[in-house]
N, CA, C and O of each residue as an XYZ file, in Angstrom:
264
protein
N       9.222     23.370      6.266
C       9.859     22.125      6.632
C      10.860     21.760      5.546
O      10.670     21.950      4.345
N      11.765     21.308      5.998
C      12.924     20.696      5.048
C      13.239     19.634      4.989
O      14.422     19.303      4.923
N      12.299     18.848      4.999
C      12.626     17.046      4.791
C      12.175     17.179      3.605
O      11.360     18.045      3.287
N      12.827     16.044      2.572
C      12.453     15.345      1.273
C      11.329     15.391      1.686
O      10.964     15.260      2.854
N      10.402     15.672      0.320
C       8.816     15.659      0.386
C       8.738     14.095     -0.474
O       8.005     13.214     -0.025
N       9.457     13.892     -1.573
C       9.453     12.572     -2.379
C       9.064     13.157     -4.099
O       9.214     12.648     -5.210
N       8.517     14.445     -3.616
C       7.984     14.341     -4.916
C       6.256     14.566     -5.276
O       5.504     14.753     -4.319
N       5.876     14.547     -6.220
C       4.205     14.563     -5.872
C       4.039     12.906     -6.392
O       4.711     12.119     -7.059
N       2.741     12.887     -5.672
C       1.967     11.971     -5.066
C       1.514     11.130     -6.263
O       1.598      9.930     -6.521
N       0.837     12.530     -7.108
C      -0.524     12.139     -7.908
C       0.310     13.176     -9.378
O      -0.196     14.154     -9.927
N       1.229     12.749     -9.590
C       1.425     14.178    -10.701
C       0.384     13.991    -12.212
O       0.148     13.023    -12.935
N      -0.088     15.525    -12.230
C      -0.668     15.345    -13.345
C      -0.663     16.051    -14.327
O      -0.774     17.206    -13.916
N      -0.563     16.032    -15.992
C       0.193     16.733    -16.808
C      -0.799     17.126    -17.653
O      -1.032     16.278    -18.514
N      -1.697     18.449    -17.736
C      -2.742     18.862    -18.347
C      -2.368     19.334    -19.893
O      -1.835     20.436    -20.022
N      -2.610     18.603    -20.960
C      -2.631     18.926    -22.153
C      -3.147     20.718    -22.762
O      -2.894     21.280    -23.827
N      -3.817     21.120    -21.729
C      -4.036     22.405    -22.409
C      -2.723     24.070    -21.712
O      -1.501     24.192    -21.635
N      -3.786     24.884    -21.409
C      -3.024     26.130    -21.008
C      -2.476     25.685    -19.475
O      -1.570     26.360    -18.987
N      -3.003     24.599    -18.752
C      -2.848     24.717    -16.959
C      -1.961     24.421    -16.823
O      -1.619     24.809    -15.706
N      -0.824     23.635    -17.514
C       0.116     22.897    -16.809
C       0.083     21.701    -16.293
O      -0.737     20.791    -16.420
N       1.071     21.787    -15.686
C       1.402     20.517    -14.665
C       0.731     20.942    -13.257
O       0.581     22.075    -12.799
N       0.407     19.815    -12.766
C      -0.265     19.908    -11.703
C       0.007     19.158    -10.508
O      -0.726     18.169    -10.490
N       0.745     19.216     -9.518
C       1.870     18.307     -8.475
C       0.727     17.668     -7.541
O       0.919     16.464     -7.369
N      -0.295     18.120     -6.964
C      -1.105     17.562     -6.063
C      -0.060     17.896     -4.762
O       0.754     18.791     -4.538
N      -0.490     16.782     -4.084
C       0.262     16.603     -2.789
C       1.539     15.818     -2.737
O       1.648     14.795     -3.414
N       2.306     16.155     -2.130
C       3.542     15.110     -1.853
C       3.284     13.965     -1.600
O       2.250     13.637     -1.018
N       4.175     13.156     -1.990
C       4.415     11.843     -1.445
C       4.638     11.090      0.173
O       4.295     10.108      0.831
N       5.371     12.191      0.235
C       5.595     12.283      2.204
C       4.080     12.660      2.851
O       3.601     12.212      3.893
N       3.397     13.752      1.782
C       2.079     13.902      2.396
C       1.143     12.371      2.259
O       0.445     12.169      3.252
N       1.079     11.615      1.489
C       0.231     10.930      1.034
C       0.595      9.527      1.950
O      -0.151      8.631      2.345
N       1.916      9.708      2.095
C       2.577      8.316      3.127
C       1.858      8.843      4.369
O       0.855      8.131      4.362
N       1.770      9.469      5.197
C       1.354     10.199      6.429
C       0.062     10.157      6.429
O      -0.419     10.020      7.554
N      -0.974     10.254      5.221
C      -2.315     10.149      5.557
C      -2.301      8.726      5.860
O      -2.788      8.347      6.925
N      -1.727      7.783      4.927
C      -2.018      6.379      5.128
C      -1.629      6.055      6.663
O      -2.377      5.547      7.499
N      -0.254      6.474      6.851
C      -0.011      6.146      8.057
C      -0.907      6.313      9.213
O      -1.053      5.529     10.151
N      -1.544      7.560      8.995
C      -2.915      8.458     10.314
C      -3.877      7.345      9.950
O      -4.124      6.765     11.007
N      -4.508      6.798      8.998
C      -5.464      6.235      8.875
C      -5.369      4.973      9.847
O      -6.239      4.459     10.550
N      -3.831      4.593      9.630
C      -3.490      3.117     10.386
C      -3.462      3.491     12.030
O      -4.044      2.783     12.851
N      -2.865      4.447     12.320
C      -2.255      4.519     13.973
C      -3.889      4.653     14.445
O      -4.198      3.935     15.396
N      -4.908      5.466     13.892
C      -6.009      5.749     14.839
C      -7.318      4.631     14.312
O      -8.546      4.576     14.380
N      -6.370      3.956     13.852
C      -7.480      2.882     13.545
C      -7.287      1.787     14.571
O      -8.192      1.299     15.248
N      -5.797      1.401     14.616
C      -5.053      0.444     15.570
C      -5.693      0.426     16.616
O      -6.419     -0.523     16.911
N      -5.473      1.899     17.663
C      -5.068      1.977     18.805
C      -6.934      2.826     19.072
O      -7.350      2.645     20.216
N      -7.532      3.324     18.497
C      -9.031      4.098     18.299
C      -8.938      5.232     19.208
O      -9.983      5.477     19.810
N      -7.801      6.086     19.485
C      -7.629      7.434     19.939
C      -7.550      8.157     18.898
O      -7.250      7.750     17.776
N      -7.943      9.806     19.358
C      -8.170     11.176     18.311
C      -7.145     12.106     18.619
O      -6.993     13.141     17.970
N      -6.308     11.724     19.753
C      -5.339     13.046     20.037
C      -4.309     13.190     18.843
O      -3.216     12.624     18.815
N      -4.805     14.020     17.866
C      -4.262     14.032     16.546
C      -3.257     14.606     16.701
O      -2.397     14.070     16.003
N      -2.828     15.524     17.313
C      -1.190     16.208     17.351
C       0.107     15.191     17.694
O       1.247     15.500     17.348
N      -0.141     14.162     18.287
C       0.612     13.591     18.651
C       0.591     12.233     17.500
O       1.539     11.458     17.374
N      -0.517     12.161     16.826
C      -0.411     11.102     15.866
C      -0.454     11.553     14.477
O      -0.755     10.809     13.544
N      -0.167     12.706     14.366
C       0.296     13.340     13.064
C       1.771     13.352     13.324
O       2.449     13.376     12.297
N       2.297     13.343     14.233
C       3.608     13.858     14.262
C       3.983     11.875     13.994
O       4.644     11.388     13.077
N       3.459     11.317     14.857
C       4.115      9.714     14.285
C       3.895      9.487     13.032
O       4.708      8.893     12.324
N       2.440     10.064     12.493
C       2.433      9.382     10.954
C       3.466     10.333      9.789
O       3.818      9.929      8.681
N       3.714     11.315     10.243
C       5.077     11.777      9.148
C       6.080     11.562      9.848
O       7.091     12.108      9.406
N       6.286     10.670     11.267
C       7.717     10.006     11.331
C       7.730      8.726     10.494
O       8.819      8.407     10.018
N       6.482      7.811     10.204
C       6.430      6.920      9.750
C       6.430      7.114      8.025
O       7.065      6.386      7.262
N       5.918      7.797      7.778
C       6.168      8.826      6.459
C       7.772      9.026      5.997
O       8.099      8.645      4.873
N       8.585      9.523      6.735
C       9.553      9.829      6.484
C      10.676      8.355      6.529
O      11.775      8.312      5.975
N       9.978      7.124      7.417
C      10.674      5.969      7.045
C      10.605      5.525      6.275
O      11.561      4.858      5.880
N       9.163      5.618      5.389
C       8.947      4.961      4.472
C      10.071      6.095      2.816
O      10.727      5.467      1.986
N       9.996      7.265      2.793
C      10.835      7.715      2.337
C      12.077      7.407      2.152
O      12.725      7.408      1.105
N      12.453      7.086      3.432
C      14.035      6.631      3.389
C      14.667      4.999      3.071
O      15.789      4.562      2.811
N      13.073      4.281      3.274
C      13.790      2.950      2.713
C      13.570      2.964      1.190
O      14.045      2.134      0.414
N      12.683      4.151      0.812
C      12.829      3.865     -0.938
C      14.239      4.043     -1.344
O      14.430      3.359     -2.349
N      15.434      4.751     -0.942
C      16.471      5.061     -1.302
C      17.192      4.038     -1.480
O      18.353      4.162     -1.870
């Protein structure tokens, strides 16, 4: 996929040999929140169709940070 991801989510910067550590995107982390809200709202499971709204809603929230 080629949308802005935002970035990571949770970045975390390990003082020893590991590195840096990105976690999940930001676009990922907007989209869980969002899934949490749509199937909480409305109390349907047809998840294909409400994954695809919660990273449209994901990706708004992306674009008004700009």
């Amino acid at each position: 996929m080629n949308k802005e991801a935002g970035g990571p989510a949770f970045p975390y910067v390990e003082t020893g040999d590991c590195g840096v550590r990105d976690g999940m995107t930001l676009r990922d982390y907007f989209a869980a929140k969002a899934m949490q809200a749509i199937i909480a709202a409305d109390g349907t499971f047809e998840y294909k169709n409400r994954a695809i709204e919660a990273y449209q809603a994901a990706d708004a929230m992306l674009e008004a940070r700009k």
